[in-house]
C-alpha positions as CSV (number, residue, x, y, z in Angstrom):
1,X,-25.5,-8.5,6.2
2,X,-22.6,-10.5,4.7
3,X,-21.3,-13.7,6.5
4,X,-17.6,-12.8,5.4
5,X,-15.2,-10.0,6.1
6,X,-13.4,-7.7,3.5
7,X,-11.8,-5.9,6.1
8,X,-7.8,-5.9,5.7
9,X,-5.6,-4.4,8.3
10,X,-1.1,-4.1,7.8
11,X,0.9,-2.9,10.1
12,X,4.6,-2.6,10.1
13,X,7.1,-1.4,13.1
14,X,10.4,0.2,12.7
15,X,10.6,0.1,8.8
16,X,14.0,-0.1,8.2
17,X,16.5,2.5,6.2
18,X,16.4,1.0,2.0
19,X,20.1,1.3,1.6
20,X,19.8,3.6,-1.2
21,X,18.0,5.6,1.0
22,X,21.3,8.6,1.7
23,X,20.6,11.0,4.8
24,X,18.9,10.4,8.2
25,X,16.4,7.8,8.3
26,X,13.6,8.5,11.2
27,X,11.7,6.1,13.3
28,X,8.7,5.1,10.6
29,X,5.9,2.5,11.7
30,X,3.2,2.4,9.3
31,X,-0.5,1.4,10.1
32,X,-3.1,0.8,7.0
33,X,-6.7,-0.1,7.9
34,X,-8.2,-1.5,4.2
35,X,-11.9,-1.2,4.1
36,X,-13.1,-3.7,1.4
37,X,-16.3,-3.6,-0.8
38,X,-17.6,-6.1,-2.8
39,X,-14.6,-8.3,-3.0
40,X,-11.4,-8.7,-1.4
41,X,-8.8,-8.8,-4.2
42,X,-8.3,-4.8,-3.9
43,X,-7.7,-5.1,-0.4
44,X,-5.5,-8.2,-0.5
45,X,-3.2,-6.4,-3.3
46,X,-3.2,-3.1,-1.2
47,X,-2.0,-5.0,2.3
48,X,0.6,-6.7,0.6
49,X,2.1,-3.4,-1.4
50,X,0.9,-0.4,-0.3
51,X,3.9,0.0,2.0
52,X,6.1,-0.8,-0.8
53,X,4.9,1.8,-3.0
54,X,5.4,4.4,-0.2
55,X,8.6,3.4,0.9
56,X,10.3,3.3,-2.2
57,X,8.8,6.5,-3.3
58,X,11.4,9.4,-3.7
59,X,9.3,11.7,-1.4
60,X,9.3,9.1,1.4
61,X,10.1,10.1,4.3
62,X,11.1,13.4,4.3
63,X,7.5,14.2,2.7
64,X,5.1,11.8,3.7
65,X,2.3,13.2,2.1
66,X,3.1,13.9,-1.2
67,X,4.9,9.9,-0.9
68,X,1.4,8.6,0.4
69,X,-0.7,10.3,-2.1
70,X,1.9,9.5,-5.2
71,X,1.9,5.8,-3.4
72,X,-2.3,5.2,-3.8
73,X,-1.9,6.7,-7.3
74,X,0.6,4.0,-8.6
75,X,-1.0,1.3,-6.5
76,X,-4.8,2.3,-8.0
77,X,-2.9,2.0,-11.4
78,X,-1.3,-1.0,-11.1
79,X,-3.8,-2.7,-9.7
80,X,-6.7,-1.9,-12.1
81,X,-3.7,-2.8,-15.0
82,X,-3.4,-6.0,-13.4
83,X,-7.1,-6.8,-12.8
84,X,-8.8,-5.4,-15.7
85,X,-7.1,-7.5,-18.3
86,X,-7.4,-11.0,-16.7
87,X,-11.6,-11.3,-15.8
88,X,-11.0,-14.4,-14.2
89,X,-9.3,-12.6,-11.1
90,X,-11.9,-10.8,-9.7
C-alpha cells in the first residue's frame, strides 16, 4: 500500500476548431483517466499532452481512432526520447 497517488485524470469540454482545421468541426470533449505505476512523470507528461497529440493529428476528428492510436504512439515516443537520455528525471 503506497501513501501517494499516481493516478492522473484530464478532461477537456468543447475543444475548439485549430484554425487550420478546414471542414465541419463537431462537438469534441475529451476525458483521459492516467493510471500511474511506479512513478508519476509518465502520467504527468501524458495529462499535459496527450490531447495535443490527438488534436493536432491529421486523422482527428473525422477518424478518432486511428488519431488516438497514432496520438499514444508519438506521445510513448517522445516521452521515452525525453526521459531516457536525462536519468535525473525519473
Amino acid at each position: 500500500v503506497r501513501n501517494y497517488n499516481e493516478d492522473r485524470i484530464s478532461i477537456h469540454l468543447y475543444i475548439k476548431k485549430p484554425n487550420e482545421f478546414k471542414g465541419n468541426w463537431p462537438e469534441v470533449h475529451y476525458f483521459a483517466v492516467l493510471d500511474g505505476h511506479g512513478g508519476s512523470k509518465c502520467v504527468d507528461f501524458l495529462k499535459e499532452n496527450l490531447i495535443k497529440y490527438i488534436i493536432s493529428n491529421p486523422n482527428f476528428p473525422m477518424k478518432v481512432e486511428m488519431a488516438i492510436n497514432q496520438a499514444c504512439y508519438n506521445a510513448e515516443n517522445d516521452f521515452i526520447n525525453k526521459f531516457s537520455t536525462d536519468t535525473s528525471k525519473s
